[in-house]
N, C-alpha and C positions, 0 to 999 in steps of 0.2 A: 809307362806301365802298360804291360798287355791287358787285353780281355780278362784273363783271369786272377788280375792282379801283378803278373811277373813283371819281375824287371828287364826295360830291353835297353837300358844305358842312355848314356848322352848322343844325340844325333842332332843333326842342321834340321828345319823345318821342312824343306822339302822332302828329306828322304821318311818324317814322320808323317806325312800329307801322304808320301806312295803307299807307304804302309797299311794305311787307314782305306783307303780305295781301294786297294788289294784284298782286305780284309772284308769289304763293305762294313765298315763301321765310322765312325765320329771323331775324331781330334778333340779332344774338348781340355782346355787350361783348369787345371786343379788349384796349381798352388802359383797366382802370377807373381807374386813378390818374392818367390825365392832364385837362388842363382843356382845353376840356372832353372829358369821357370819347371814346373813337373806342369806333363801333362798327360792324356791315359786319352788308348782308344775305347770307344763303347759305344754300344748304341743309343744314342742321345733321345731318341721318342722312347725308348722302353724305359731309358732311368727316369724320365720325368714321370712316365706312368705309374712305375714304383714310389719315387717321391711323392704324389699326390695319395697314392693308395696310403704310406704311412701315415702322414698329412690327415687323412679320411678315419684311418682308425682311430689317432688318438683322440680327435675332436670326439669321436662316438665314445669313448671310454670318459671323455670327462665331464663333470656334473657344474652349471653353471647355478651358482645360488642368487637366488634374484631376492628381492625385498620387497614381501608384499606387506598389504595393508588392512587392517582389520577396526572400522569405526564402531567406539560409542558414546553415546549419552550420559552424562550423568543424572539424570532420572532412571537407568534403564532396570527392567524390572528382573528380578533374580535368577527367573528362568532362562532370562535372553540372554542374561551374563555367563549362566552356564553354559546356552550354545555357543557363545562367544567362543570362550575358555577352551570347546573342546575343534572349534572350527580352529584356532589357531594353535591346537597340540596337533590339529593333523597335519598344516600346514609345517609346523617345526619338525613333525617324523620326517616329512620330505626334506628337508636340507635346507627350507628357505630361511632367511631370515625373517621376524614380523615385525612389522612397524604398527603400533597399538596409538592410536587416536582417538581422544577424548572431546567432542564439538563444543561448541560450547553457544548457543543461542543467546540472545538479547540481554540481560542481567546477571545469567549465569556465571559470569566471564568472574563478577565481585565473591566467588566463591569457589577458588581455585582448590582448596581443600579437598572437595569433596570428588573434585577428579582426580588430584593426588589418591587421594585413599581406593578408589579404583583403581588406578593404575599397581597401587601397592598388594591389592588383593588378585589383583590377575596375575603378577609377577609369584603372589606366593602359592596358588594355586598352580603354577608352572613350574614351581623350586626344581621336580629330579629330571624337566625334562629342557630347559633352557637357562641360559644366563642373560645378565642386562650386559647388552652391547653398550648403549648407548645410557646415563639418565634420562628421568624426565626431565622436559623441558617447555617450556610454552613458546608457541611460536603463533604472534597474530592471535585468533580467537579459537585457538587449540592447545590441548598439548598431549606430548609427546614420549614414548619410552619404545625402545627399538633392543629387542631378542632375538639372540641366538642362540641357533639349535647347538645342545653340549654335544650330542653324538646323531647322526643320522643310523636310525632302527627299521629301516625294511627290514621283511622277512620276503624272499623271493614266492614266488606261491608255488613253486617247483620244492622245496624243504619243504613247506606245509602238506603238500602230498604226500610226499617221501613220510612226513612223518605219521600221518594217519595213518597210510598203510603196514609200517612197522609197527603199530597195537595192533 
């Protein structure tokens, strides 16, 4: 294949070797396992550059979801549960997942209930905006319920302008 894609036929490697020198371009094997081989002149530093640059964008384009963690108490008092509640709906607008942990100190461990019922009341205070990934589960002298975001809700702050200034 030439430079611009065309076809230049079947030929011995030397005369696709002059070719390629004539042109100041690259030899480079495309397809080794076929008979016979395909190969295409190009400039081999500009296609790598291009391959990396797609390379570059799509990684920019994709959103990796991590799993954070958000601890509490089962003493903890109603307020601190609400900041909880709203520190891990913001975490969920972002994409991540949350992993919700319940500690459990010294005796507390003989009254697993009552971090169940926590854990039951953060999930239902979550209902429109996550689902349960995972149950709860106890592990060691914790335990455990892991949500996921149902949809990721940014709003760009570019529309939020756009939309002020249209009232």
């Amino acid at each position: 294949m030439g430079e611009k894609g065309e076809q230049l036929g079947i030929m011995p490697m030397s005369q696709a070797l002059e070719m390629a020198r004539r042109h100041d371009l690259d030899l480079v094997e495309v397809a080794p396992t076929a008979k016979p081989p395909v190969c295409r002149l190009l400039d081999y530093g500009k296609y790598k550059y291009e391959q990396s640059k797609k390379e570059r964008e799509q990684r920019k384009n994709q959103k990796v979801s991590m799993l954070r963690e958000v601890r509490l108490r089962p003493k903890i008092g109603s307020h601190d549960f609400e900041a909880k509640t709203r520190s891990v709906r913001k975490l969920l607008g972002e994409g991540d997942k949350v992993k919700i942990t319940v500690r459990f100190r010294g005796r507390e461990i003989t009254h697993p209930e009552i971090a169940w019922g926590l854990l039951q009341r953060m999930t239902e205070s979550l209902q429109g905006v996550a689902a349960i990934a995972r149950q709860p589960v106890i592990e060691g002298r914790s335990m455990t319920v892991i949500l996921a975001p149902l949809a990721v809700q940014k709003v760009k702050t570019t529309e939020k302008s756009e939309a002020v200034k249209g009232s």
